[in-house]
C-alpha positions in Angstrom: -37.2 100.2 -4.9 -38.8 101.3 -8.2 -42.0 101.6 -9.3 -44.6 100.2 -11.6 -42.9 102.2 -14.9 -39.5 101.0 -13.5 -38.3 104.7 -11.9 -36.9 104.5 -8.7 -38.5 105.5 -6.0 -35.8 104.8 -3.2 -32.8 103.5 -2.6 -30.1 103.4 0.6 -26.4 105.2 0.4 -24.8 102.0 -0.9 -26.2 102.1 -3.9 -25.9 105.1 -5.0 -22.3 105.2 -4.0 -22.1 102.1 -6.6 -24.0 104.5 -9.0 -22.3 107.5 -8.9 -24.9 109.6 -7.9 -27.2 110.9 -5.0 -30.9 110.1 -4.5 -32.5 112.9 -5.1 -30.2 112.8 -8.7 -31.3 109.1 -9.1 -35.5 109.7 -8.7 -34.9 112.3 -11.7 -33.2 109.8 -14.2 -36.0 108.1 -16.0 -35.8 104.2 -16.3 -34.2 104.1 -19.7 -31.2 106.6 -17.9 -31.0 104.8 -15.2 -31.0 101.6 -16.6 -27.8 102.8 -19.1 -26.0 104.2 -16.0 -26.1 100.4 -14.4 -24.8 99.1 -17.5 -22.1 101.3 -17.3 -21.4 100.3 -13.8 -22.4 96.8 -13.4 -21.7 93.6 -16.4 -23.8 90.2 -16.7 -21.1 87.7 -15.8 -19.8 84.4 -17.7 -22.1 81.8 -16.7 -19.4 79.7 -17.5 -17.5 81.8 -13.9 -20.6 81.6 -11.9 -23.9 80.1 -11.5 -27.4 82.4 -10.8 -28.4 85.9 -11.0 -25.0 87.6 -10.3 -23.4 90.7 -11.5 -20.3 92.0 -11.6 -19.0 95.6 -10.5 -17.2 96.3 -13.4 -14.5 98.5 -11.1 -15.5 101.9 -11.5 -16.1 102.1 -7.8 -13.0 101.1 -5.7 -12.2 102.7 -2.1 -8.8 102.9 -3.1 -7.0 104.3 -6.1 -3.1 104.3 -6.7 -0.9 105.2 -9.4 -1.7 102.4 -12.0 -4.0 100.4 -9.4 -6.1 98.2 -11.3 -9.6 98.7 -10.0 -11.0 95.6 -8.5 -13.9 93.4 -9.3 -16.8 93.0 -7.0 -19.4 90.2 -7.4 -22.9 90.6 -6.5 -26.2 88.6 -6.1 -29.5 90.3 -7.2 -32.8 89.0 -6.1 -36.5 90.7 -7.1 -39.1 90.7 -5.2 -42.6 92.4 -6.3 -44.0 95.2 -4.3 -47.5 94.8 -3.4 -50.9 97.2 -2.5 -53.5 95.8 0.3 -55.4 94.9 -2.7 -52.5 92.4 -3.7 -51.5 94.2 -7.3 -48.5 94.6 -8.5 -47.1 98.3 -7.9 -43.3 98.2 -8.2 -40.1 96.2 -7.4 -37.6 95.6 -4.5 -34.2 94.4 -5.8 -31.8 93.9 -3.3 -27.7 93.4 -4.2 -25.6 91.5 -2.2 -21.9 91.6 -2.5 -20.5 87.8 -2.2 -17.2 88.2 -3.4 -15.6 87.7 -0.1 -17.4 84.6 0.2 -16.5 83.1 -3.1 -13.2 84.0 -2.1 -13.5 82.3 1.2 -14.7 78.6 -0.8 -11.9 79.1 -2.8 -9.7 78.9 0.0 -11.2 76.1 1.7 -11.0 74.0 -1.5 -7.1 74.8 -1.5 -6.9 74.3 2.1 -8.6 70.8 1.3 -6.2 69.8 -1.8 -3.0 70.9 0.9 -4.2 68.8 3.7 -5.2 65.7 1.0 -1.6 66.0 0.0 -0.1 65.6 3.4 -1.8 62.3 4.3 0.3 59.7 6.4 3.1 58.0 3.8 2.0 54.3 3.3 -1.2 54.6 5.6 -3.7 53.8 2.3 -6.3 54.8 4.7 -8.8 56.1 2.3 -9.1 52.3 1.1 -11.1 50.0 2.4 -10.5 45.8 2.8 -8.8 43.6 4.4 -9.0 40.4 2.3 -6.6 38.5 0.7 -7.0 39.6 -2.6 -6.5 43.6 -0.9 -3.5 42.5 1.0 -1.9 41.2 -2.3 -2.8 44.4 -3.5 -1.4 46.5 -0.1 1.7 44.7 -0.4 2.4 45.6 -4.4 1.7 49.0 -3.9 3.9 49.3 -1.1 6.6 47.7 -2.9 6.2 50.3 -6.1 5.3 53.4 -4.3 8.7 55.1 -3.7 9.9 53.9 -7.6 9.0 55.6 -10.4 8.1 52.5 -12.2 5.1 52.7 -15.0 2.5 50.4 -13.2 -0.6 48.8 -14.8 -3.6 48.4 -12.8 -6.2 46.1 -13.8 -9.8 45.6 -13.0 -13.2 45.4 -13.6 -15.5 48.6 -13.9 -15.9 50.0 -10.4 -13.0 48.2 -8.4 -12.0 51.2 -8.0 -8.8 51.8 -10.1 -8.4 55.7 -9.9 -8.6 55.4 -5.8 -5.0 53.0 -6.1 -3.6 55.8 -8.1 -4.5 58.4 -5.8 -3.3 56.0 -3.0 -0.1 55.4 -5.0 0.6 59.3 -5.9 0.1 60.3 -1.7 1.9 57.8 -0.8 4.9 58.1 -2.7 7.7 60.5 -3.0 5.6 62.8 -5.4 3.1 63.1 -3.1 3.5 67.3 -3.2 3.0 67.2 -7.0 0.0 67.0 -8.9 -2.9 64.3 -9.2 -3.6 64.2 -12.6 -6.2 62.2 -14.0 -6.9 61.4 -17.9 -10.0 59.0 -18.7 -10.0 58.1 -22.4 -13.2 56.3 -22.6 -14.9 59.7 -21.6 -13.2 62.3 -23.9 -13.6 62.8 -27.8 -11.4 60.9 -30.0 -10.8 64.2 -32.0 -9.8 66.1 -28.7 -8.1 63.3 -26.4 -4.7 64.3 -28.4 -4.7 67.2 -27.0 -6.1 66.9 -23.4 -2.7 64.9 -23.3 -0.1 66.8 -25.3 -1.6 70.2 -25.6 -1.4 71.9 -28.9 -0.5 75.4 -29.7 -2.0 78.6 -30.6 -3.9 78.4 -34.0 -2.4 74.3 -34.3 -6.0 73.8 -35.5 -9.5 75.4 -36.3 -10.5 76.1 -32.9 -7.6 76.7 -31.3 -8.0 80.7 -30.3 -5.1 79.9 -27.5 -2.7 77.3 -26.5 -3.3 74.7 -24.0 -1.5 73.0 -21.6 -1.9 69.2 -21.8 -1.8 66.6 -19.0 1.6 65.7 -19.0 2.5 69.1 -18.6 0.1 69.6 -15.5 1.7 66.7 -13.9 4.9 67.7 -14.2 7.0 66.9 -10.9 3.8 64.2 -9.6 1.8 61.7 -11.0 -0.3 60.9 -14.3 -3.3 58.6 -14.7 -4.1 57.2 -18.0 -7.6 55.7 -17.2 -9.0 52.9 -19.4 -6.1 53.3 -21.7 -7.3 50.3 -23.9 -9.7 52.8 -25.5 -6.6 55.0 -26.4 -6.7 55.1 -30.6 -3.3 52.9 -32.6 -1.8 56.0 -33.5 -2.0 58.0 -30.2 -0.5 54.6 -28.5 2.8 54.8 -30.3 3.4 58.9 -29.0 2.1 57.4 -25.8 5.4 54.9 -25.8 7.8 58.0 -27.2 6.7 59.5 -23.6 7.5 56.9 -21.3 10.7 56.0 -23.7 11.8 59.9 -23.5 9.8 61.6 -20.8 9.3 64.2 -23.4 6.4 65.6 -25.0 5.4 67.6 -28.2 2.4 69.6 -28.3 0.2 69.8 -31.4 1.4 72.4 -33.9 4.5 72.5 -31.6 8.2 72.1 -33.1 10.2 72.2 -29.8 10.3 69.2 -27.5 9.2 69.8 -23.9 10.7 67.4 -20.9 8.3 65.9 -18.5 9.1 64.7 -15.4 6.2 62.4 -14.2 5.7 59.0 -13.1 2.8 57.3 -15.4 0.1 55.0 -14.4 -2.4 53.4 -16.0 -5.5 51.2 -15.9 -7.7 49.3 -17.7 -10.9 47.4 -17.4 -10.0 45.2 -20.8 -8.3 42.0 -22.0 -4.8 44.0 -23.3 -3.7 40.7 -24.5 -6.5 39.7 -26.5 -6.3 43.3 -28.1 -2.6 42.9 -28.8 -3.7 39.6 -30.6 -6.3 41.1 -32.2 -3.7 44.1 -33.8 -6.0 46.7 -31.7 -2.8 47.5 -29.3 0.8 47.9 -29.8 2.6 45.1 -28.7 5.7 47.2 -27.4 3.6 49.5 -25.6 2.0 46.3 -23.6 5.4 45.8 -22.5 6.3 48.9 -21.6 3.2 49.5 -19.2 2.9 45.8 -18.2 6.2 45.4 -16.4 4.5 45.9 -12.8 0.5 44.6 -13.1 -1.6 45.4 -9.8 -5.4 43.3 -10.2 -7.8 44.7 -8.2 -10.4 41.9 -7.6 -13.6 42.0 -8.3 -16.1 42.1 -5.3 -17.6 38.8 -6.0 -14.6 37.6 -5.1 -13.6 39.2 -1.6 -17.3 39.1 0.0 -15.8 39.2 3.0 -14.8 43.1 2.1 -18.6 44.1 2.1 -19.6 44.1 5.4 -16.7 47.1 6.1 -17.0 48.6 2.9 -20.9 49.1 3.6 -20.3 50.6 6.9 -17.9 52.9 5.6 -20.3 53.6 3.0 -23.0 54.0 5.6 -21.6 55.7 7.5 -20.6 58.8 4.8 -24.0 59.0 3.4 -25.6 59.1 6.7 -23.2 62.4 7.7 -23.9 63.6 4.5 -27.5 63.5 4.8 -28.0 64.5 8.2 -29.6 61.1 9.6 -29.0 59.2 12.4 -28.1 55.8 10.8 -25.7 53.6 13.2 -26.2 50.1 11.9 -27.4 47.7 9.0 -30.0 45.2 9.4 -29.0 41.7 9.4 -31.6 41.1 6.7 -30.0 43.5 4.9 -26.1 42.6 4.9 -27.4 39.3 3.9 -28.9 40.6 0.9 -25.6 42.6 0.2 -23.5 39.6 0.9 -25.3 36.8 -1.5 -25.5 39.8 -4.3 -22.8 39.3 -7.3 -21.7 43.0 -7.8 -21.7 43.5 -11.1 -20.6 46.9 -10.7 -18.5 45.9 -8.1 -17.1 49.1 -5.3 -19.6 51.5 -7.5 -22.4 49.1 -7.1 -22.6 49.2 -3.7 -21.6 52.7 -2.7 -24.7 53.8 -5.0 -26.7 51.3 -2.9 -25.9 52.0 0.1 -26.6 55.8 -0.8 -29.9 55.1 -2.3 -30.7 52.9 1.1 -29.7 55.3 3.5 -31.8 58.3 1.3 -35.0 56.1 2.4 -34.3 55.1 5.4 -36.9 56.9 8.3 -34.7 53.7 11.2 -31.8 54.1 13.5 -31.1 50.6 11.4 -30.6 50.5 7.4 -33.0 47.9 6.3 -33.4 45.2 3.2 -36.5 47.0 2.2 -34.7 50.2 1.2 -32.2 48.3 -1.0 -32.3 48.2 -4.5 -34.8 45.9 -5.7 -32.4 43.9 -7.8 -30.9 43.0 -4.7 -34.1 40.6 -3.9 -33.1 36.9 -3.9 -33.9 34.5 -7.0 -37.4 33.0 -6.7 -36.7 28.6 -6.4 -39.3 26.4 -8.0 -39.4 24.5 -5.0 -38.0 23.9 -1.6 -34.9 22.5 0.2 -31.7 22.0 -1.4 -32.9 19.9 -4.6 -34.7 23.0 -5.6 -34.2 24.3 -9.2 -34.4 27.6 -10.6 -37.3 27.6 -13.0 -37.8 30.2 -15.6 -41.2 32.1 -14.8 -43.4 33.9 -17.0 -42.6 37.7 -16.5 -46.5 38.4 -15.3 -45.4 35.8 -12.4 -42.3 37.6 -11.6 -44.0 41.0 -11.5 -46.7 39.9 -9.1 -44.4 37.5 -6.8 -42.0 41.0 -6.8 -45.1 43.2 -5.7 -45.8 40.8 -3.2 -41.7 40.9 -1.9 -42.1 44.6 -1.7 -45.3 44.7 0.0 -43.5 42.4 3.0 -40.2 44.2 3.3 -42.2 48.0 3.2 -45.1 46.2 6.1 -47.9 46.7 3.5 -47.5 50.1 3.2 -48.1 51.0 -0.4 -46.2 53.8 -0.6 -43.1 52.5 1.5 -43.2 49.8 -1.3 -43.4 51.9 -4.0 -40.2 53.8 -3.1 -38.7 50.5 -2.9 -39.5 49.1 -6.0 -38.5 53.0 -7.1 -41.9 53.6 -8.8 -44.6 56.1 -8.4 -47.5 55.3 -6.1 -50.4 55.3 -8.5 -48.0 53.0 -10.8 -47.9 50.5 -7.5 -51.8 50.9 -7.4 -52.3 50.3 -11.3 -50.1 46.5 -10.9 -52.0 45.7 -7.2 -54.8 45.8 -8.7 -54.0 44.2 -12.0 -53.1 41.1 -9.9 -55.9 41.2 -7.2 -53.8 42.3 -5.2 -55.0 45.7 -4.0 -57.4 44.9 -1.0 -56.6 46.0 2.7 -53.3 47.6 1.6 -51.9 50.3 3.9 -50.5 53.7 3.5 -53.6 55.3 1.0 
C-alpha cells in the first residue's frame, strides 16, 4: 500500500522478496527510488503476448539458480484500488500482484490437449457434420471415396455451405489425419502479402522483412492444405500455384534453394471457375489440375429438409454455451426457418439460431426472437390466387411494427429486441402510425 505522494507505507514478504529488499528498507526509498527499483525488476509486456494490466518478472528473482540456468519468467496481474478516509477522500493506493503464469500455462495445455483429441476423431465418422439429405449423401459418399488418396479435390459452393468444415472432415478422416490443418483464405489476406502467407520469403527478401517466415505449405508439411476461395488468387500467383501441385516443391521469396512439400492440397471456391477461365481471369491448366475430383456442397435452399437438424444442433450449442435451458423450437418458429431461402446458407442460420437463443427468456425457442427478415412476405390478398403487390415502404414499416407487436404479446420492449432496435426508436414509429395506445411493457 502506498500513500497519497506514492511512498509505501506497507507491503507483505512476497513482495519484497520480488524487490530485493526488506520493509523497513522499502518505507525509506522515496517514490522516484522505488519506482526505478520496480523497473529494474518488473517489464510492461507485449500487448501483442497478453491482454490487460500484466507485468512481467523480468527473472532476477528465481528460487533456483544453476550453472548457466536461465532465470525464468513470471507473469503477473496488477489491479489498483484507491484507499479511502471515513470522509471518503482519496489517501493512498492498494495494488495487489498476482502471479498467473501457471494458469496461462495451464490454458495452453488445454488448447493442445484439445488440438490432440480433435486429431484422433473416429476415421470416416464425419460426425461434426450435419445432414442427411440427398444432396449430403452425394457428398458423404465422394468424400469417402477421396479421403485415403492424396488426390487435389475442388470443393464448390455457395458462401456459407460450409466448405472449410469438408476439409477439416477430409484431413481427420484421412491418412494425414496426425499432420497439420492448414487453412489459407485468399479473399481475406492482402494481395501484396498472400505470396508470402503461402511460400514464405526469406530474411531481408523485401522491405519489411526483419526475419524469415515460414509459409503455408511449409506448415502443412506431412497433412493437409486449404486454399479457400482460390478464385480470388492473382494470374501470376496461379501459375507457382500449378508448379506446387506439378512438383510438390516450393520456393520462398528471396529464396534460391527449392524446398519439398509433402502435402495433400485442397481447394474451394464460391465462383463460376469456368466463366473465369473464359473470361482469361484463370489459368486454364490450373482448372484442370484442381478440377479432376469436384465435391458441390448444395446450397440450403435446396436440402430444406437438413434445417430442422441443423437448427437443433445449432440450438442446442448456443444454449450450452449461454447457460439456458432451451430444449425445443417452436413450431411457429421451424416454419419460419423452413419457408426462409438462406441466402447465407449454413452461416445464415447458425447466426440465427444464436441471435434467437440470446433472447429467448422460454424452455421453447420461439418465431418472435428470430431475425426479422425471417417474417413471411405480406400477399395483396387471400387464398391461393393472391399476388404479391409491391407496397409503399411507410406500409411495410407499419404492417412490420404490427408483426412484431403480435409475435413479442404487445410488449414494446420484447418487440423492440425483435425488430433489433432501441425502445424509444419502437416508441418514435408507434406513434408515427397511431399505433402507440395500450401498448405493454412501458
Amino acid at each position: 500500500m502506498h500513500d497519497g505522494s506514492g511512498r509505501l507505507v506497507v507491503a507483505n514478504q512476497v513482495y519484497e522478496k520480488l524487490l530485493g529488499l526488506t520493509g523497513s528498507e522499502l518505507k525509506k526509498i522515496s517514490p522516484r527510488d522505488l519506482e526505478a527499483r520496480f523497473k529494474e525488476r518488473f517489464r510492461e509486456p507485449d500487448l501483442r503476448d497478453v491482454e490487460g494490466r500484466f507485468l512481467f518478472d523480468s527473472g532476477n528473482v528465481v528460487e533456483a539458480t544453476g550453472a548457466g540456468q536461465v532465470p525464468r519468467q513470471r507473469l503477473f496481474y496488477r489491479s489498483t484500488a484507491p484507499v479511502r478516509d471515513d470522509r471518503g477522500e482519496v489517501i493512498g493506493s492498494l495494488v495487489v500482484y498476482r502471479n498467473v503464469s501457471r494458469e496461462i500455462e495451464i490454458e495452453h495445455i488445454k488448447a493442445e490437449v484439445l488440438r490432440l483429441r480433435t486429431g484422433m476423431e473416429t476415421p470416416r465418422s464425419f460426425a461434426r457434420m450435419v445432414g442427411a439429405s440427398p444432396g449430403m449423401r452425394q457428398v458423404y459418399r465422394l468424400m469417402k471415396q477421396a479421403a485415403e488418396s492424396d488426390i487435389t479435390v475442388l470443393i464448390r459452393g455457395e458462401s456459407g455451405t460450409g466448405k472449410e468444415l469438408v476439409s477439416r472432415s477430409f484431413h481427420f478422416n484421412s491418412s494425414r489425419k496426425k499432420g497439420p490443418f492448414v487453412a489459407l483464405d485468399c479473399a481475406t489476406i492482402p494481395t501484396t502479402l498472400i505470396e508470402s502467407e503461402l511460400f514464405g520469403h526469406e530474411q531481408g527478401a523485401f522491405t519489411g522483412a526483419e526475419t524469415r517466415r515460414i509459409g503455408a505449405f511449409e506448415r502443412a508439411d506431412g497433412g493437409t492444405m486449404l486454399i479457400d476461395e482460390i478464385g480470388d488468387l492473382s494470374y501470376d500467383l496461379q501459375g507457382k500455384l500449378l508448379r506446387v501441385l506439378q512438383e510438390r516443391e516450393i520456393q520462398r521469396i528471396g529464396g534460391t534453394t527449392p524446398i519439398s512439400v509433402d502435402i495433400r492440397v485442397i481447394v474451394a471456391t464460391n465462383k463460376d471457375l469456368e466463366h473465369a477461365v473464359r473470361a482469361g481471369e484463370f489459368r486454364e491448366d490450373l482448372f484442370y489440375r484442381i478440377s479432376a475430383f469436384p465435391i458441390v456442397i448444395p446450397p440450403l435452399r435446396e436440402r430444406r429438409e437438413d434445417i430442422p437438424p441443423l437448427a437443433r444442433h445449432f440450438m442446442k450449442k448456443y444454449a450450452e454455451r449461454l447457460n439456458k435451458p432451451i430444449s425445443g423450437i417452436a413450431k411457429a418458429a421451424m416454419r419460419l426457418l423452413l419457408q426462409h431461402d438462406w441466402p447465407g446458407n449454413v452461416r445464415e442460420l447458425e447466426n440465427a439460431i444464436e441471435r434467437a437463443v440470446l433472447l429467448e427468456t422460454a424452455p421453447v425457442l420461439q418465431a418472435g426472437n428470430l431475425p426479422p427478415r425471417l417474417s413471411p412476405v405480406i400477399p395483396s390478398g387471400h387464398g391461393r390466387s393472391a399476388s404479391p403487390t409491391v407496397l409503399p415502404l411507410a406500409e411495410v414499416e407499419r404492417q412490420a411494427l404490427l408483426h412484431a407487436l403480435e409475435v413479442a404479446g404487445n410488449n414494446v420492449t420484447r418487440a423492440a429486441s425483435v425488430l433489433g432496435i432501441h425502445r424509444a426508436t419502437l416508441y418514435r414509429k408507434l406513434k408515427k402510425y397511431g399505433l402507440a395506445r395500450n401498448r405493454a411493457g412501458r
